[in-house]
BAVEXLUM-621650 format. One record per residue (C-alpha): x, y, z; residue number from 0. Coordinates in steps of 0.001 Angstrom, whole numbers. Layout:
BEGIN
+---------+---------+---------+------+
!       x !       y !       z ! pado !
+---------+---------+---------+------+
!       X !       Y !       Z !  NUM !
...
+---------+---------+---------+------+
// end
This chain:
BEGIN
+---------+---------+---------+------+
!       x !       y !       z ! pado !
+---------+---------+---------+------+
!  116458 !  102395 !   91651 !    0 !
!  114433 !   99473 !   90831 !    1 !
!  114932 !   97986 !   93913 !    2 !
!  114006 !  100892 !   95476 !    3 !
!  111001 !  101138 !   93695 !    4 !
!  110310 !   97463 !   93871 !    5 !
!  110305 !   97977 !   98058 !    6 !
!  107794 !  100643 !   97967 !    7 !
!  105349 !   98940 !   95657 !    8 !
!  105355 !   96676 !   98235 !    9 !
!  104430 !   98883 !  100726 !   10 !
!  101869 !   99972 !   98994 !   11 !
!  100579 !   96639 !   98454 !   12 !
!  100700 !   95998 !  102008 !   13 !
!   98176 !   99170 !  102557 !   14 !
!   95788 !   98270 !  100091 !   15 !
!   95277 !   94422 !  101118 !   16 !
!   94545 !   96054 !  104568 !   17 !
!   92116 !   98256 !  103202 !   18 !
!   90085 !   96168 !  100665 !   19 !
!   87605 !   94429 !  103458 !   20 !
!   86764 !   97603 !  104533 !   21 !
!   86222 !   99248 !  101057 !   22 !
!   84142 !   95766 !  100643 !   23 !
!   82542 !   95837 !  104051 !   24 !
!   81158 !   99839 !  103105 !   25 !
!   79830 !   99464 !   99623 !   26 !
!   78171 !   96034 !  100536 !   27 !
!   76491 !   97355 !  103703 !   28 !
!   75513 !  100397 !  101826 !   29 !
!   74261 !   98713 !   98811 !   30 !
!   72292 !   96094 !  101079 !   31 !
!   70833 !   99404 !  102782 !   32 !
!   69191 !  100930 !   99662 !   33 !
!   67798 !   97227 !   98538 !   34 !
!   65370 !   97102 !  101514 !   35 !
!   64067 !  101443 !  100894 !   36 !
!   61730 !  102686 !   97713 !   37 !
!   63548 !  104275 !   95228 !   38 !
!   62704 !  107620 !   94343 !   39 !
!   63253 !  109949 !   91558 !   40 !
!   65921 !  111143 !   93412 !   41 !
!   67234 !  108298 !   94862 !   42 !
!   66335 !  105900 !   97693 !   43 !
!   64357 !  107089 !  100317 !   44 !
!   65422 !  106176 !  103854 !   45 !
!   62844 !  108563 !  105459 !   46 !
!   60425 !  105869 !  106737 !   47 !
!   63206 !  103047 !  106458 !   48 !
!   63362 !  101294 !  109954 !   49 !
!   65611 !  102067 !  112612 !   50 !
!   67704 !   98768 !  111341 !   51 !
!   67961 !   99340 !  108038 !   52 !
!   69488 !  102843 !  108301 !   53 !
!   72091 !  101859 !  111663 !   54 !
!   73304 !   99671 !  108622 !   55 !
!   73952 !  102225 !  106151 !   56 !
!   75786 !  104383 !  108680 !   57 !
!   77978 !  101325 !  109681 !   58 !
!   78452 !  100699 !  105662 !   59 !
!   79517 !  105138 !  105287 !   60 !
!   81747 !  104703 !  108690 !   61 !
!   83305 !  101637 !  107154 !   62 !
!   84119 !  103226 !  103749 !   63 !
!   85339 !  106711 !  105477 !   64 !
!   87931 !  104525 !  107692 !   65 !
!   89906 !  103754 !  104063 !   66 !
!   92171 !  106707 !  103602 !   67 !
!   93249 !  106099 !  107428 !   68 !
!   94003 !  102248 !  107290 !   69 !
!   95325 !  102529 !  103966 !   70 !
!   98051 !  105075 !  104862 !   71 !
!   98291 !  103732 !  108027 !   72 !
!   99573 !  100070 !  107068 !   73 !
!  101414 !  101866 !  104319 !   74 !
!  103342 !  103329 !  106952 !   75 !
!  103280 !  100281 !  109177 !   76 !
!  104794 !   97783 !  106227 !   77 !
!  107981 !  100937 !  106296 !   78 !
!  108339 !  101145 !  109922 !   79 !
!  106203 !   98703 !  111660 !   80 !
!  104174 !   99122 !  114220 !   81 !
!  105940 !  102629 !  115688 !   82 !
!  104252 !  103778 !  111828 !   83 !
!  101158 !  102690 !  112849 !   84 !
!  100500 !  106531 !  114685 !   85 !
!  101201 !  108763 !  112083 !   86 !
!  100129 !  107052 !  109172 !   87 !
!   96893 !  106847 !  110758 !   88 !
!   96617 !  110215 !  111763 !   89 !
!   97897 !  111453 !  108994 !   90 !
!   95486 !  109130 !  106461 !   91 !
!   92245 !  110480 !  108439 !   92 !
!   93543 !  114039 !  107693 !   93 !
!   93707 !  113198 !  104242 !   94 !
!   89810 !  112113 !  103902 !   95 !
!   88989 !  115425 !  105568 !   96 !
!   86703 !  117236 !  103641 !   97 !
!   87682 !  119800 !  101990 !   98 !
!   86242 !  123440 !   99802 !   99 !
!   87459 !  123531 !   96752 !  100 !
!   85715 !  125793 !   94067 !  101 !
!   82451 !  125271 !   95747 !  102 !
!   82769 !  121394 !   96244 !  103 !
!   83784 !  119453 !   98650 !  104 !
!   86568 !  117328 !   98371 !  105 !
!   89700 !  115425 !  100325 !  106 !
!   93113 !  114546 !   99404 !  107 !
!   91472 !  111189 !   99844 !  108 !
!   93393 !  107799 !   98571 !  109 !
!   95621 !  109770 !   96855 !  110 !
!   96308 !  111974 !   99647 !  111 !
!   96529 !  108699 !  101689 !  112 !
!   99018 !  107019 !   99453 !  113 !
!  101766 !  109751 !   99488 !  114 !
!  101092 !  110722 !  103691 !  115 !
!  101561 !  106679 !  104404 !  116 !
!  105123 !  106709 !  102630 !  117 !
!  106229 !  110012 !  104329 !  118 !
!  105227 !  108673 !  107613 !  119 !
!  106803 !  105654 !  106932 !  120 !
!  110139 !  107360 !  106390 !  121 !
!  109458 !  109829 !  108959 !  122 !
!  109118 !  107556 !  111110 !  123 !
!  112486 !  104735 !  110322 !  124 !
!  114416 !  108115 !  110552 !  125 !
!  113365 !  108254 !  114164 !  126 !
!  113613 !  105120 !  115099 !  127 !
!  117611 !  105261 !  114281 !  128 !
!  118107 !  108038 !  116652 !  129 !
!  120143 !  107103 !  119505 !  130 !
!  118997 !  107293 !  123083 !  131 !
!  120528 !  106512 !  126308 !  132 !
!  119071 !  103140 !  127407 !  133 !
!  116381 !  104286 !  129784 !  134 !
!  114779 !  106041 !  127361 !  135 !
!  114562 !  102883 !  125137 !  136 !
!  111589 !  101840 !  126507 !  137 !
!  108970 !  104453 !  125596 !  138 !
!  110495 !  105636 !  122365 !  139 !
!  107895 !  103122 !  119972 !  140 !
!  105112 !  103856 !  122045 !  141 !
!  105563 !  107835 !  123186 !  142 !
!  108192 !  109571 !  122000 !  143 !
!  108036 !  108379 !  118249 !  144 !
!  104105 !  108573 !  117685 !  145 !
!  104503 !  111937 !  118976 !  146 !
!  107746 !  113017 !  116739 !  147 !
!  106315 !  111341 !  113686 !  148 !
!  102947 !  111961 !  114116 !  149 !
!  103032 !  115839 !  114443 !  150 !
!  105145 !  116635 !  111272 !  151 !
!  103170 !  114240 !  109265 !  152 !
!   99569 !  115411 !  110501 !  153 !
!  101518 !  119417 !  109541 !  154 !
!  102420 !  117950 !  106350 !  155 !
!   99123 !  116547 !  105239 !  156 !
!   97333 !  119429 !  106830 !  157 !
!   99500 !  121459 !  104193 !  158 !
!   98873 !  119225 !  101261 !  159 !
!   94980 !  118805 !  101631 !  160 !
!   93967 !  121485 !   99647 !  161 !
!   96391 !  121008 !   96860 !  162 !
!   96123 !  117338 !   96132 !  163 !
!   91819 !  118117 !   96704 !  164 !
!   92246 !  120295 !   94284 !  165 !
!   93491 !  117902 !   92271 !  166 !
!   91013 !  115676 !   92366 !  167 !
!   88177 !  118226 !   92118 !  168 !
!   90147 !  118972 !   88360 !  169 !
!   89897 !  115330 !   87648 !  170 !
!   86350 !  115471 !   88519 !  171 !
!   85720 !  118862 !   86411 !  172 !
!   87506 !  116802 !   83167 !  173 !
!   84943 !  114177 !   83873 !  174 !
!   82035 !  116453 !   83827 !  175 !
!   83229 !  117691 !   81008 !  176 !
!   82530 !  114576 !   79293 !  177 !
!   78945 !  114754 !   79882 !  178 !
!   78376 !  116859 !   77573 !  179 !
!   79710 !  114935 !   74711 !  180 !
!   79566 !  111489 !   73770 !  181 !
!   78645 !  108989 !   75790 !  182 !
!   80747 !  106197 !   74103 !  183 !
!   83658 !  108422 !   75203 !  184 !
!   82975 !  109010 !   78643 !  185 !
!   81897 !  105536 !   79228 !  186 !
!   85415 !  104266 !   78355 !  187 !
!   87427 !  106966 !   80057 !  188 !
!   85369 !  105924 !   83052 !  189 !
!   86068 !  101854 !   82195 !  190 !
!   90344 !  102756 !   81876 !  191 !
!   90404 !  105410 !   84701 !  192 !
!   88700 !  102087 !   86918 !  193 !
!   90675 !   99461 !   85668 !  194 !
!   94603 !  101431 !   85143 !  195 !
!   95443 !  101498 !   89027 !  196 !
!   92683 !   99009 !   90560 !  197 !
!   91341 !  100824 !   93101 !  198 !
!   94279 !  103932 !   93354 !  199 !
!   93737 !  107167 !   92688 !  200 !
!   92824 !  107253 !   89016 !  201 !
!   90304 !  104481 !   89843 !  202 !
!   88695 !  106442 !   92951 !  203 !
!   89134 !  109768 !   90764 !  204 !
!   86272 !  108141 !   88600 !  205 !
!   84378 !  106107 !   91379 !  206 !
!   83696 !  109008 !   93282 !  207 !
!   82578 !  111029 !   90617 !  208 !
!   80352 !  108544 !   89983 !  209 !
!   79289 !  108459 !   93522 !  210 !
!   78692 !  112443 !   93694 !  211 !
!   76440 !  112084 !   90175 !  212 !
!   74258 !  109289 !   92496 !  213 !
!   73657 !  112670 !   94889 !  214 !
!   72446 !  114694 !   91856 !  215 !
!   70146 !  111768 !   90880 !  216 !
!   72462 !  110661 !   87592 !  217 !
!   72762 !  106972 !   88277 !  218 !
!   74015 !  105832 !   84889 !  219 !
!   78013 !  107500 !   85553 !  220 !
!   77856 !  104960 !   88748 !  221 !
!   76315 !  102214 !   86206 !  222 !
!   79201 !  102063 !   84078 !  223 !
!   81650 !  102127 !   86917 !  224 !
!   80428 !   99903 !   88907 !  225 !
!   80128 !   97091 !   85584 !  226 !
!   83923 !   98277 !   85020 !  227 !
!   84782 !   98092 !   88359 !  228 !
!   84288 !   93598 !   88809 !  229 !
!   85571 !   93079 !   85449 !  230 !
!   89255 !   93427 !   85765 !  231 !
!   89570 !   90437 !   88838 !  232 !
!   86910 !   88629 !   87037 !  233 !
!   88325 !   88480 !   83823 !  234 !
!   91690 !   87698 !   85155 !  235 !
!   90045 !   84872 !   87393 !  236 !
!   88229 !   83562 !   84265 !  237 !
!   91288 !   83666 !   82165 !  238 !
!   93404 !   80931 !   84618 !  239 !
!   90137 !   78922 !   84052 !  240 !
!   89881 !   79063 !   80266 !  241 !
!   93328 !   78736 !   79653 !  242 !
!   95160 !   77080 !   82579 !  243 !
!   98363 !   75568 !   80546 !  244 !
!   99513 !   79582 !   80127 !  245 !
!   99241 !   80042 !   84798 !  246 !
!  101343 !   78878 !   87571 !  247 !
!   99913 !   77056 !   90000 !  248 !
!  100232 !   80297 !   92604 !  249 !
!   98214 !   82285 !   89652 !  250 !
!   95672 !   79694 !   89369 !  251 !
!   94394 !   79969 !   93002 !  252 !
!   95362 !   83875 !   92697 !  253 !
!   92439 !   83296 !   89917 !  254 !
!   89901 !   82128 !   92377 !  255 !
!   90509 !   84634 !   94760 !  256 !
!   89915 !   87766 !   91875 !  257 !
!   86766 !   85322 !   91069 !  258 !
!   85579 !   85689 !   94461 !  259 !
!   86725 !   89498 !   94700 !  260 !
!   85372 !   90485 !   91406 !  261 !
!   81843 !   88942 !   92955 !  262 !
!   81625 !   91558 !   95604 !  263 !
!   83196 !   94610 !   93524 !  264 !
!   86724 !   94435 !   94415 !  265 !
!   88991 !   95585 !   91733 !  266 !
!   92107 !   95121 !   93865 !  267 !
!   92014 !   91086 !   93401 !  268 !
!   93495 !   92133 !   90117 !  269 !
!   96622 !   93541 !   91251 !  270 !
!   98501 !   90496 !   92143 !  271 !
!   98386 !   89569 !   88662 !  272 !
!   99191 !   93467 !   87199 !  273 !
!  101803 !   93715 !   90188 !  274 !
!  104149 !   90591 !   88321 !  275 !
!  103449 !   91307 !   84967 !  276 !
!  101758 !   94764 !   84397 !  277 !
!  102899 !   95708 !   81182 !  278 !
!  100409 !   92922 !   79881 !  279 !
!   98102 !   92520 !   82357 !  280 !
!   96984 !   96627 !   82633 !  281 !
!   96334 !   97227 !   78748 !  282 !
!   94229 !   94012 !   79119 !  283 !
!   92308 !   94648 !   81959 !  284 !
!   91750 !   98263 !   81149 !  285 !
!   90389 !   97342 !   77538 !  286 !
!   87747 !   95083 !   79429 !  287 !
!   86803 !   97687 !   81869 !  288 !
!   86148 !  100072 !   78959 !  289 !
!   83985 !   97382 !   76969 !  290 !
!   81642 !   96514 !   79824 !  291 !
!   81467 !  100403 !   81135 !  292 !
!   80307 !  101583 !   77324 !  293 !
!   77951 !   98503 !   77031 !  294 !
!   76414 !   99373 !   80242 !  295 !
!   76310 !  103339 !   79772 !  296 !
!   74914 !  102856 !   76060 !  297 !
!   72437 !   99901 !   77471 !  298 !
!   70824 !  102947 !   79972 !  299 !
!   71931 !  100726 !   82776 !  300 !
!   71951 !  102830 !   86353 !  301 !
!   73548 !  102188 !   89904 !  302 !
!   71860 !  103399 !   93225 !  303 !
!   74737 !  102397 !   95380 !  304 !
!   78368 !  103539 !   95241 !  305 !
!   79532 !  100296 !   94470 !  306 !
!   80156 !   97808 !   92468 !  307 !
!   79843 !   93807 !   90647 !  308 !
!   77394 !   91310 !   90949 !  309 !
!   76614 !   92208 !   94192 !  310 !
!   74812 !   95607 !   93709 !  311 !
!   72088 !   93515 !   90823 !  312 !
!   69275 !   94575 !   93553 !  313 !
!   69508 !   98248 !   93156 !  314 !
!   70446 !   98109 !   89571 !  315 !
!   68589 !   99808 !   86861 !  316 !
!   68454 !   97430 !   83416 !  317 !
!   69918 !   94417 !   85240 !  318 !
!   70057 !   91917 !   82208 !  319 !
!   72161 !   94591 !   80661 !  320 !
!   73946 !   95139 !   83293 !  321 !
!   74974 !   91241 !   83876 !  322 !
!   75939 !   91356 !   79469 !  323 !
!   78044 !   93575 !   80240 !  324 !
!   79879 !   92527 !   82778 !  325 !
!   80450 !   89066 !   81333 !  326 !
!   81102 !   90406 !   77746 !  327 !
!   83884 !   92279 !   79498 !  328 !
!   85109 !   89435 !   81197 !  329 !
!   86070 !   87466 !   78175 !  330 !
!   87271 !   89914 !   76402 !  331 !
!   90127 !   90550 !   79394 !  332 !
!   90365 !   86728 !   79711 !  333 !
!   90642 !   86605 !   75879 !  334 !
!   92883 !   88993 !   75520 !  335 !
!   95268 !   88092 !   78124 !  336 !
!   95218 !   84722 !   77148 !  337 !
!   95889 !   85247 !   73631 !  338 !
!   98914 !   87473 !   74253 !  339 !
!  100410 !   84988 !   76865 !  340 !
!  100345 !   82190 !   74249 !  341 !
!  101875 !   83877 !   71535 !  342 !
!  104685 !   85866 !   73906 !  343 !
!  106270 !   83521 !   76985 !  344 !
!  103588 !   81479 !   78333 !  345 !
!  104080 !   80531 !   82245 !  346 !
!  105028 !   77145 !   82998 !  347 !
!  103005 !   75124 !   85191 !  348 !
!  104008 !   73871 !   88701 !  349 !
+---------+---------+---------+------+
// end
């Protein structure tokens, strides 16, 4: 059983390194939109924006929309290979379909994504161990399985949309909940929810709510967000710095990748560290998040992009606090981390 699990972590982790530079590539292009528009009581204002400016932010939405497609489409692809290619993507592009649910629209989204990509994946090594006379061979990876695997799976997710939206609209509805009582609290529901699966569906259960409260013109749910949303690679990054003796060699340049990651308001460059040792490494990471999300909701701090790190400080409201927070959650992951690493089983060094 842990094997089995083991193998399907994997393939997970296989979707989500495909899909980070495009998460990346739409929240940067989006955020570098808004920086050249006015801002607006309700938001920026792309009415008189030039022709440039808003080609960009419709490259930045494409690029985002393409996740729950490429992530459950090289979930499916690190199953079955390349015949999983077909109905993982097709069935990851139903799942960000929008959706009605209770008034609001809504997808399956990553979560939907996640579970399509491993049924296709299995859909799809089942067919590829049927046996065929030898002149069939030939066309089975590129005709006959897409078609086989691609029809039950896009039936399948077609199925599940409304359920697992439904889900997510509930998540959303807990989350609004919150508003109405203490900020502290929300504001470190929001930091854990971000930092406990690093960019799965807990973490894009409370990104997107943040992103829907930007529509509404509430800019402070996105603030804390996107301070809790650098702080897990970034802290983990700044902990092989500050206390090298207790990392491999293979975490210490894992470290300057999060670095780099955290920069541009990745959360994923944490996962290689919570994907060896995540009984340690999620507590830690989550107890940042939740410091530098309160700091920056209690601080007034706002975001007019739906992203996250560093690299949204243009269209940031209260950007000194913003920046304190980030860093003071930071060090309290590194900290943290490195504190319980030193007095468990510290890593030898290479």
């Amino acid at each position: 059983m842990k094997a089995l699990l083991q193998k399907h972590k994997q393939y997970l982790l296989t979707g989500v390194s495909h899909v980070i530079p495009f998460i990346a590539c739409g929240g940067i292009l989006i955020a570098l939109s808004i920086t050249f528009v006015p801002m607006t009581a309700t938001g920026p204002d792309f009415s008189k924006a030039p022709a440039l400016v808003k080609k960009m932010l419709t490259i930045g939405t494409t690029a985002f929309q393409l996740f729950p497609a490429v992530l459950a489409g090289f979930i499916a692809f690190g199953m079955a290979s390349r015949p999983g290619l077909v109905p993982g993507f097709v069935g990851g592009f139903i799942a960000g379909m929008p959706q009605i649910v209770d008034g609001k629209s809504a997808s399956a989204g990553f979560l939907g994504a996640i579970i399509i990509g491993m049924v296709a994946g299995h859909v799809t090594n089942l067919l590829k161990k049927l046996k065929v006379p030898t002149m069939f061979r030939p066309i089975m990876p590129i005709i006959v399985i897409p078609i086989l695997s691609a029809l039950p799976v896009g039936l399948l997710m077609l199925t599940l949309n409304i359920p697992i939206a439904t889900i997510m609209v509930d998540m959303m509805k807990f989350l609004e909940g919150l508003q109405s009582g203490s900020q502290i609290v929300l504001a470190m529901v929001l930091g854990a929810m971000i930092a406990f699966d690093m960019g799965g569906p807990v973490n894009k259960a409370a990104f997107f709510f943040g992103a829907a409260m930007i529509q509404q013109g509430n800019y402070a749910i996105m603030g804390a967000c996107a301070a809790a949303i650098c702080t897990p690679p970034l802290g983990l990054g700044l902990a092989t710095l500050i206390g090298r003796k207790s990392w491999t060699e293979e975490q210490r340049e894992s470290g300057l990748a999060a670095l780099g990651m955290g920069l541009v308001g990745v959360t994923e460059g944490a996962i290689p560290f919570a994907a060896g040792d995540p009984l340690r490494v999620i507590p830690t990471i989550m107890l940042g998040s939740m410091v530098s999300a309160t700091i920056a909701m209690l601080g007034g701090v706002g975001d007019h992009a739906p992203h996250g790190g560093p690299i949204v400080l243009p269209v940031i409201d209260h950007r000194l606090i913003y920046v304190v927070a980030i860093i003071t959650g930071s060090l309290v992951t590194a900290i943290t981390i490195n504190l319980i690493k030193k007095n468990s089983n510290p890593a030898t060094t290479k």
